[in-house]
N, C-alpha and C positions, 0 to 999 in steps of 0.2 A: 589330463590336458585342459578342459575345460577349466580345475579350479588356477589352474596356469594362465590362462587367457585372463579369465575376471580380475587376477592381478598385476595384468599386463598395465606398460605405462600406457597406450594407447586408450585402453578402457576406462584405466583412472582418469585418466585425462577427460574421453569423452561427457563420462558419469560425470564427472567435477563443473565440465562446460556447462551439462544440459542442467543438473542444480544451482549452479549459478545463476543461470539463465532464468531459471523458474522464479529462482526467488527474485532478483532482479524487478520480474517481472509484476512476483507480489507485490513487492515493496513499492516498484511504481504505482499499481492500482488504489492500492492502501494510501498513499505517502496523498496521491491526488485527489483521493475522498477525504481523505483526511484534510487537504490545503482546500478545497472547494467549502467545507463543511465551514473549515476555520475562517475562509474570507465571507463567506453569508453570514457568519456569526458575527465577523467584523464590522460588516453594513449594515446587518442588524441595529447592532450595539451604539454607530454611529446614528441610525434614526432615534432611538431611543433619548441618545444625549438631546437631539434635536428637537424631541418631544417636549425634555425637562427644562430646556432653556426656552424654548417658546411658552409653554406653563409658566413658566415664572414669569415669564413678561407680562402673558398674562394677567397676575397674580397682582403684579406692582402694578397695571391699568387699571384693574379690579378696585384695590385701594383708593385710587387716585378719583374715579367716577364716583367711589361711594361718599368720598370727601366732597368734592365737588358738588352733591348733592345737596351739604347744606353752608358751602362755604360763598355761595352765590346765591344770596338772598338779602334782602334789604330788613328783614327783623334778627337776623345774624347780625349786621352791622350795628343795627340801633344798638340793642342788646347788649354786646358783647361792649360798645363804648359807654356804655348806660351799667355796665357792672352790673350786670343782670345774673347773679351766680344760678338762680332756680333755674332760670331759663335757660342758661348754657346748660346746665347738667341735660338739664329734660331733652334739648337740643342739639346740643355739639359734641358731649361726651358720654353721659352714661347709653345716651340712645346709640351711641355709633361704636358700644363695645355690646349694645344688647343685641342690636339689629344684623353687626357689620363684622363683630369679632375684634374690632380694634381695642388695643392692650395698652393704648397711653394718648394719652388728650392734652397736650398743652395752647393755652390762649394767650398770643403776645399781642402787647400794644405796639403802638409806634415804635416804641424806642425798643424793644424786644425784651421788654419785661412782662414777668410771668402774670395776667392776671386772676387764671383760670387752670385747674390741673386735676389731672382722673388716670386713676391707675385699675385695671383688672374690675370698671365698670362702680370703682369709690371716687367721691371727690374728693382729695387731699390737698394739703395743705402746697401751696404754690412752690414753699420751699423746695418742694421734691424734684423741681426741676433744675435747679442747682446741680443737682448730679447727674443727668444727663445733659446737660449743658453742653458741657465742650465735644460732644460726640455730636449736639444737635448742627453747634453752631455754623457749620463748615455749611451746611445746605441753608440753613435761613439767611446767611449774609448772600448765599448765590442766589436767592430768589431776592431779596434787596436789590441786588445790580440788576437780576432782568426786570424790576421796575423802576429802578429809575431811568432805563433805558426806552427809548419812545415804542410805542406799544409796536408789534409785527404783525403781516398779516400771514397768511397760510395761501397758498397755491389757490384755492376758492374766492379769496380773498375775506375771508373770517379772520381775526384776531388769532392769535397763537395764544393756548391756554396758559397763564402764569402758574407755575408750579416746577416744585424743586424737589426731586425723589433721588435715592441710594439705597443700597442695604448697610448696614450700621449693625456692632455688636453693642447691645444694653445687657448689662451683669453676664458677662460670658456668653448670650446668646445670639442669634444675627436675626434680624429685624428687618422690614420692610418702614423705609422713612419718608412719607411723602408731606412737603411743604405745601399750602395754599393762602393766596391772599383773601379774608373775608369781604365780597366786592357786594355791592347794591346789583339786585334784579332791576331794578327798571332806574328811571330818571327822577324818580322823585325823591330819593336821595343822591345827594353829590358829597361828593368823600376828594379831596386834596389828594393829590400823587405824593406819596413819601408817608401818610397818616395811616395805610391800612394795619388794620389788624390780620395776625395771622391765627392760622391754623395749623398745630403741627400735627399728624397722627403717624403712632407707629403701631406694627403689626407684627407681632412675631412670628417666624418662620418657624411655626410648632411641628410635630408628625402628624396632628391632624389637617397643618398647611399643606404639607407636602404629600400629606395620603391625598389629599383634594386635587392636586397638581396632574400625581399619577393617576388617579381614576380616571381622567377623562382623555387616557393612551391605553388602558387596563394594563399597567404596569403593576406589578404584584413584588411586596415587602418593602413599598416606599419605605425610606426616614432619613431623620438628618442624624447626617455625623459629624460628630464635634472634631477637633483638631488633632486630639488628644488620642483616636483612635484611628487603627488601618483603614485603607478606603482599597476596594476592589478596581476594577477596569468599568463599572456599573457605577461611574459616580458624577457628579458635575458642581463644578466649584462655584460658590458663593463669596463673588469676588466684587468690594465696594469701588467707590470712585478713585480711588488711589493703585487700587489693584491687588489690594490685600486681602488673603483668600481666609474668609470667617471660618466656613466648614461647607461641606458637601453633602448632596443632595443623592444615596444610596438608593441602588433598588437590588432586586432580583434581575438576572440578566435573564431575557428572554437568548435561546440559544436553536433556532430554527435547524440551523444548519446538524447540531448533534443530533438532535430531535428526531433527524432524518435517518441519521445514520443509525441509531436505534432502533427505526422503525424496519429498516432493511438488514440491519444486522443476523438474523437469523439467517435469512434468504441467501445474502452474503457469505453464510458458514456451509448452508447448504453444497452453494457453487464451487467452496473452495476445495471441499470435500470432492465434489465429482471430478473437479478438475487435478483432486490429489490422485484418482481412482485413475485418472487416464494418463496421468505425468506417469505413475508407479509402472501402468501396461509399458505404454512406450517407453520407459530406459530399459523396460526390460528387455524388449527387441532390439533395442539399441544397443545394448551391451551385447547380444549376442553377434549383430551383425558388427559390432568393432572386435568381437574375438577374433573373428574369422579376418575381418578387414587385418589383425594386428598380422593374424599368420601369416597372409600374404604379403606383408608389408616388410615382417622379416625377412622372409624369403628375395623380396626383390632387393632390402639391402644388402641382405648378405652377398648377395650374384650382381651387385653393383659396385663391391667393393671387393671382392674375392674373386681369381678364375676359379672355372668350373674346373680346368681339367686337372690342375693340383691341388685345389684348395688356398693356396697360398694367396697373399695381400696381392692387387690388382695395380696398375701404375696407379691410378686416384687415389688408391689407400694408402699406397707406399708415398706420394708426393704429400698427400698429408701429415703422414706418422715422421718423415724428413723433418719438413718445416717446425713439425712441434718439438723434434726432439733437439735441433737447431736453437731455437729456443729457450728450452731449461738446459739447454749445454750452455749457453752464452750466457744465461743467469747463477749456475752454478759453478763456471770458468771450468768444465771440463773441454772434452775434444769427442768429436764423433770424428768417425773414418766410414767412408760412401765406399763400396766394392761395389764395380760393372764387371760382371761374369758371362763369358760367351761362351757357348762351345763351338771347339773348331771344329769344319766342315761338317756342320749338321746338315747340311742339302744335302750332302754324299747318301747319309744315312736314311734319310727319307725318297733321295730316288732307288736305291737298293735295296733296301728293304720295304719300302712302303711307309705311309704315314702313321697306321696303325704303330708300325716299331720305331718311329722317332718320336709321336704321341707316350708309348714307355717310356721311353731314353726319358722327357722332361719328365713325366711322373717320378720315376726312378732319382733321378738329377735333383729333383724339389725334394724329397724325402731326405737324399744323402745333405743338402745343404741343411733343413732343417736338423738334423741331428747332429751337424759338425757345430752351427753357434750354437752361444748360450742361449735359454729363454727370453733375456732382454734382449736383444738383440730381434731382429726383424728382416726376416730374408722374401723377396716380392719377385713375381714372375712378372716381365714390364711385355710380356711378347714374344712368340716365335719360342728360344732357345735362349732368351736376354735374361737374365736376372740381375736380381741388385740386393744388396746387402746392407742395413746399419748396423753399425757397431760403434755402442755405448759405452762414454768413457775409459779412452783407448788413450794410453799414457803419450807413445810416440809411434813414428812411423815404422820403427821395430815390430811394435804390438802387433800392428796390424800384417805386418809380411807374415809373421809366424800365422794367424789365422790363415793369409791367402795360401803359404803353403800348405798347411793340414788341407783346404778345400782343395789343391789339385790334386795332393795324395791321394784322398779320396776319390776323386773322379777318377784317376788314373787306373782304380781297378776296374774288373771287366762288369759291363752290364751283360742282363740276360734278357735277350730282348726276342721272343716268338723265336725258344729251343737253339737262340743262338748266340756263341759270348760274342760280346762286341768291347773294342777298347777305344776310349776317346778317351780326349784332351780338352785342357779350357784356356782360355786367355783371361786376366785379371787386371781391371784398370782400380788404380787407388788414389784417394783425393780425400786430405784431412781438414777438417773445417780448422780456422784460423782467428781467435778472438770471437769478440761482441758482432762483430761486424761476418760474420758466416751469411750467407745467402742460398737457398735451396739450391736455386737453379743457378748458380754460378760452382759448387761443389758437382752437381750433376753434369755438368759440362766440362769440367776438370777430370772427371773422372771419366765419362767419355774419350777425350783427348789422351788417360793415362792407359787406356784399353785400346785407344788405336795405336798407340805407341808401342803394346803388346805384342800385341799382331804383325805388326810391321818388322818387329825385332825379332820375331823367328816363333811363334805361337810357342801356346803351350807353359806360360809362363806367366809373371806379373811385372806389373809396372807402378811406380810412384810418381803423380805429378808431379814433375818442379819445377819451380818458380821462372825459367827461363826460358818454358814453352808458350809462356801466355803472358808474358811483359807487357806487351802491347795493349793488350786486351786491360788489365788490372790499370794500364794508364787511361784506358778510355772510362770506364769504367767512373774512375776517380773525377776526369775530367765533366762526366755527366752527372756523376753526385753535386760537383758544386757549379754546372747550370742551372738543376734545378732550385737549385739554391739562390742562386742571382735573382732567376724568375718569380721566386717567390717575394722577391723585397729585401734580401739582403747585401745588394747593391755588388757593384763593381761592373756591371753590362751598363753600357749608355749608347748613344745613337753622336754620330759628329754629322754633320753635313759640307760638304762639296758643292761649292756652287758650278751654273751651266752657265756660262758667258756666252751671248752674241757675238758675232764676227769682230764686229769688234775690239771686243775684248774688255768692254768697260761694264755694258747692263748688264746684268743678271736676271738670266731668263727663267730661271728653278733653280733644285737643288736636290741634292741627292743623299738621302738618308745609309749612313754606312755603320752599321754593327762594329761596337768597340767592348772589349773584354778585357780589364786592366786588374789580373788577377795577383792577390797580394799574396802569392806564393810563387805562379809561376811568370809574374810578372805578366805584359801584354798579348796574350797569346795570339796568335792567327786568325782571323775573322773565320777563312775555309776550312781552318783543325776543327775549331770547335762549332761549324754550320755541318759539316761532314759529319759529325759524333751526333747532331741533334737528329738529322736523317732515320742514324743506325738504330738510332732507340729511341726512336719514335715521338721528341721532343720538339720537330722542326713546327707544328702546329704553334704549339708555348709559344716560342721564340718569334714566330712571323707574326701573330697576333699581338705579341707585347710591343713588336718595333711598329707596326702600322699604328696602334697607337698611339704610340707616344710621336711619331714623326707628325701624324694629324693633327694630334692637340698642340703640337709643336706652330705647324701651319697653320692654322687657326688663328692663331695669335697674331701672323705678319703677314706682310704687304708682297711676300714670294708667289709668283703667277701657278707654282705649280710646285708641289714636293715628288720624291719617283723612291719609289721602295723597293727595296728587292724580295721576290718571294721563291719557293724552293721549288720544282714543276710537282716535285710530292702535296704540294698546298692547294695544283691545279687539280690533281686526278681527285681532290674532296670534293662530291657533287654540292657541298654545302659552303666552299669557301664563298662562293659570289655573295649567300646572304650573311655570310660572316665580315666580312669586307662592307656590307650596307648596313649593318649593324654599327660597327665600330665607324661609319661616317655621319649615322644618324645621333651616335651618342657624343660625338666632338664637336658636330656641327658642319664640320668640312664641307665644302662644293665640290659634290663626282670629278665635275671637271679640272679638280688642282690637283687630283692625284694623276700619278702617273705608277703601275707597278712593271717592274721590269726581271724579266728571266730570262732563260739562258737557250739558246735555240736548237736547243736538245727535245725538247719539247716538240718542236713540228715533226718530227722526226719518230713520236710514237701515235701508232694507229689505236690511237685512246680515245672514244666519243663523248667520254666524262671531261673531256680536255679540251675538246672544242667549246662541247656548252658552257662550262664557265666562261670561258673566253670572251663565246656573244654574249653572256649574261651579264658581264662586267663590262664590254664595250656598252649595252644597251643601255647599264646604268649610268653613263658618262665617263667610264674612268678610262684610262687610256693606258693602252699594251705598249711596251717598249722590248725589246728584242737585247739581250745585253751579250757584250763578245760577239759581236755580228761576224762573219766571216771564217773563226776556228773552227767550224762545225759542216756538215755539209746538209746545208739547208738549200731548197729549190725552191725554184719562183714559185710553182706551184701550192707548195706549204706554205709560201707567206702568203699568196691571193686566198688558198681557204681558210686561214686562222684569221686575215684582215686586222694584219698589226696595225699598228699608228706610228712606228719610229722604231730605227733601227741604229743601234750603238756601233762603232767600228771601234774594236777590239784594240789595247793601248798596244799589243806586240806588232801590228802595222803601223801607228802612227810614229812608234820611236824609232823606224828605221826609214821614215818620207824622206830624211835630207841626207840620207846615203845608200838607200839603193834602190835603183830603175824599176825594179819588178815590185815594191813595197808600194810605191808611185803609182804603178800604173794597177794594183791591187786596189787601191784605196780610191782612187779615179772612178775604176768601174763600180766599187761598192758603193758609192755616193751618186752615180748616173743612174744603179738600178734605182736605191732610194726614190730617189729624186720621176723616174720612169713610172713607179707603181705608186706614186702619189701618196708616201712617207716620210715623215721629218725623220731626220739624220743627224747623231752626235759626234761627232770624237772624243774619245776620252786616251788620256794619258799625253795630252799635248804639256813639253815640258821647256821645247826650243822656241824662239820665233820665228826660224826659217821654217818650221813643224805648222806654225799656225799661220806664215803667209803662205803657204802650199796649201793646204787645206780650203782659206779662204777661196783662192784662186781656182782651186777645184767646185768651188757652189758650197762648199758646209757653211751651212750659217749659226752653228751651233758646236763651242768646245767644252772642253773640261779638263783639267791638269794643273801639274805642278805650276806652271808656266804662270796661270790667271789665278789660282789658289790651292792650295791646300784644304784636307779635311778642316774642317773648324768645327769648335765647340756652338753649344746652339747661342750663347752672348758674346762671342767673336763674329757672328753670322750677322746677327742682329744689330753688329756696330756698322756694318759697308751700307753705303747709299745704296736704299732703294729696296731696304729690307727689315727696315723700324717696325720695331712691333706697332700694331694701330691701335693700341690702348693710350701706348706713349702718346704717340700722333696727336689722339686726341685730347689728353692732357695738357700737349703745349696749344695746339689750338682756341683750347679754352681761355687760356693763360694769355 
């Protein structure tokens, strides 16, 4: 048993959860030292560049002071105009490649010709400057222009040093270039603006440069890398005035953040180890305690979907094992057939003999049904004495009688129920699924109806649905497949509006949103066929919520005092319509006070206290209760003062008999004096004469409706009568 349990799905599963988990778990600690390790290495690496670029600045400063030291002197000047070659060597060039490390010395006059040249600490012949020329020229002509330009001061107010530096490659190498003017130390010589002589020094950016750079960050493996070879993440470009990058300045990467992880890595292996030592203990508890958890788990599904007292499928296992096999029926276009199996007068049997011997009877009854189907096939005890049957790919309704006959053959013989034979009988309802379109619980309810038709026809026998027991039913059916069809967007449902005229007869006080269904099959159906079918199946929600909106966003639009909606008293008893209603007024924009919703006063009439709250909930929000068909019902004063309607409709089957008969008259008299007594505004609807609307008037209604003053309209036949322009229009032409 146990090695059964270990390879339960429950255990694999657990075991699979809790290594997932684990490793999960490594992964994140790792993945995060790992990302921690790599962004300090990355800030690391970032200060490092920041080292090597400020070293270099340094470096070019470096040059620039060492120049400066003797290009700002008055025996430089004499000298160097005076073709002093000794003296420049001793002076300007061999001394400032022995002293200073500079790699090339050229001395230009005025006009920037060579008169002085030292290469690697020789004086050479001036020619040599010929070929570095066009690499120099680009900075000696930029320090040209910063003097002929009027000298600068500095923030101190000191002079701004003239000098003209870049890095520059000489014979493939990159160089340090700095220009200077040869100027007089003091006043006793005067030199003309535009005559100086220059000074040019370059400095190669050797590895002993750049070891000098990194020593003073202790960066370790400085050098330079020519063009020609990889550069690592460890490098910083040597990039001249143009932008063009010579080559790059290599190190060793200092890497703190690995460093680290190296130095705790052991410790790390340690941990992992102890924490593999206690994962290992606990799955192992864990697996034991999901073995047992699986046992009990079988167990409750099994007696969840199975009875106990036959073993046999449960109704939840038989409604499921329906539905699926409904389904690869309808995929494979075969046919299943539903059998509802009863036995007659089973109560006989359990008050005469006791429960113990009708408890046998079903054991016995489940035994014989299992051994009369085939193993595909699936026989379920739903309750009581009730059983049900599928039967798989079952050609026609022939097929299936011959099974129901062999099961009553069967039962017909005697049971032996506690030392005594008993003989019973069954009833058999039958009901064959039909196409793609089979439905669990519409086969289950056919077959129901084929078993009460058993019974009724003399027990003991079977019955086949046919199609003329449930006509009705297959039309509603059809008709609520394609509301919700409508509902969903594929048109044909719309809204018309009815206007409410004033007495008389011309303003338009509101209007009255009416449900139109203009089906392209069964052409315009009945507003009440298909509000009735929405009721029955539970669709009447859908349907009052798609009309309230679209009537408000309707309203919204125009300059109508007030729209009136119909809702179904089933939309009242939802303790949630009031904030479904202020929902959909919050989302159109509507004013509480334009709506009006009107129901049917069937409603006062149930002792519902979910029925009232909505009520004041929705008067509280502003919206206003209308009473529709005032008078067909028998409604008391009393239910109108506790519900506190706002208006009360007189039903159009009074108004169309005012101008012929006494008692209709004085019907409608008194319903417009109560009105008018309990201080409620009063419609008539279905006015269609004008003797119908000067009676009315004459009676106090200041408020009609009917054929008389208009018909339903569409919402842009609405929109065409004074006094009902949409106000986008309005304001369009107002602008205009």
């Amino acid at each position: 048993m146990s090695a059964r349990h270990d390879s339960s799905p429950l255990t694999r599963q657990v075991t699979l959860t809790v290594l997932t988990l684990a490793a999960f778990a490594l992964a994140i600690v790792v993945g995060f030292g790992f990302y921690v390790a790599g962004q300090a290495d990355n800030a690391s690496l970032e200060r490092q560049k920041m080292f090597i670029a400020d070293g270099l600045q340094d470096q070019i400063a470096a040059v620039e002071r060492e120049q400066e030291s003797v290009s700002v002197w008055d025996d430089s000047v004499v000298n160097a105009k005076a073709g002093n070659q000794a003296w420049m060597a001793d002076n300007l060039s061999v001394w400032m490649y022995t002293y200073y490390g500079h790699n090339r010395i050229y001395i230009l006059d005025g006009a920037n010709r060579p008169i002085h040249a030292m290469r690697e600490g020789k004086v050479v012949d001036t020619s040599a400057y010929g070929e570095d020329r066009p690499v120099l020229l680009p900075s000696i002509e930029k320090l040209r222009g910063i003097l002929a330009r009027p000298p600068e001061a500095d923030t101190s107010g000191q002079p701004v040093k003239a000098v003209a530096e870049d890095l520059v490659s000489l014979d493939g190498k990159p160089a340090i270039l700095s220009v200077m003017p040869l100027v007089p130390s003091s006043d006793r010589i005067a030199q003309a603006p535009g005559t100086e002589y220059l000074h040019v020094s370059v400095e190669f950016i050797s590895d002993a440069v750049v070891g000098k750079i990194a020593g003073k960050y202790l960066l370790e493996g400085a050098r330079l890398v020519p063009l020609s070879e990889p550069v690592g993440p460890a490098a910083v470009p040597l990039v001249d005035a143009r932008g063009v990058i010579l080559g790059y300045i290599g190190w060793d990467q200092l890497r703190p953040g690995l460093a680290l992880v190296r130095k705790i890595a052991p410790a790390l292996a340690i941990a992992l180890l102890l924490a593999g030592g206690v994962l290992v203990f606990l799955l192992r508890r864990l697996r034991r305690a999901s073995a047992a958890l699986q046992t009990s788990q079988d167990q409750a599904q099994y007696l969840a979907f199975h009875d106990t007292l036959t073993g046999l499928p449960n109704r939840a296992l038989f409604e499921d094992r329906l539905r699926r096999t409904l389904l690869f029926a309808s995929q494979d276009g075969t046919r299943v057939a539903l059998l509802y199996l009863d036995l007659d007068r089973f109560k006989h049997i359990n008050d005469t003999l006791g429960h113990p011997a009708g408890d046998e009877l079903v054991r016995q009854t489940a035994a014989r049904l299992r051994h009369t189907i085939r193993e595909v096939d699936t026989v379920a005890r739903l309750g009581g004495d009730e059983f049900a049957i599928i039967l798989l790919d079952v050609p026609d309704a022939g097929s299936a009688k011959d099974i129901a006959e062999r099961l009553l053959a069967k039962l017909r013989q005697p049971f032996r129920l506690i030392d005594d034979q008993v003989f019973v009988s069954a009833s058999v309802g039958i009901a064959l699924s039909s196409g793609s379109e089979a439905d669990a619980d519409d086969l289950l309810r056919k077959a129901d109806i084929a078993l009460y038709e058993a019974k009724k026809n003399g027990r003991g026998r079977y019955e086949v649905f046919a199609g003329d027991m449930d006509d009705l039913l297959l039309r509603k059916r059809k008709v609520e497949s394609e509301l919700r069809k409508a509902l969903e967007g594929e048109g044909g449902i719309k809204l018309a509006y009815q206007p409410v005229f004033a007495a008389d007869g011309c303003r338009i006080l509101g209007a009255e949103a009416l449900i139109r269904w203009g089906h392209e099959v069964h052409g315009a159906l009945p507003a009440a066929q298909f509000i009735a079918i929405a009721e029955e199946r539970g669709l009447i929600g859908d349907l009052g919520k798609w009309a309230l909106s679209e009537a408000c966003r309707f309203a919204v639009r125009t300059e109508l005092p007030w729209v009136a909606v119909n809702i179904s008293p089933m939309q009242l008893r939802d303790i949630g319509f009031a904030e479904q209603v202020s929902a959909v007024l919050s989302e159109t924009g509507l004013d509480p006070s334009r709506l009006q919703l009107e129901t049917t006063e069937s409603v006062l009439l149930e002792h519902n206290d979910t029925i009232g709250t909505v009520i004041d909930a929705l008067r509280q929000s502003g919206v206003r209760i209308v009473l529709d068909d005032f008078g067909t019902g028998y409604s008391l004063l009393s239910y109108l003062r506790r519900h506190a309607i706002d208006k009360l409709k007189i039903d159009r089957s009074f108004v169309r008999l005012l101008d012929e008969d006494e008692s209709a008259r004085a019907i409608v008299k008194t319903l417009i004096e109560l009105a008018l007594a309990i201080k409620v505004e009063v419609t008539a609807e279905g006015v269609e004469t004008e003797a119908q609307k000067a009676l009315l008037v004459g009676m106090g209604c200041r408020q009609m409706q009917g054929y008389l003053l208009s018909p339903p309209l569409e919402p842009g036949q609405l929109l065409a009568l004074p006094g009902v322009s949409s106000a986008d229009r309005e304001r369009s032409a107002a602008r205009a």
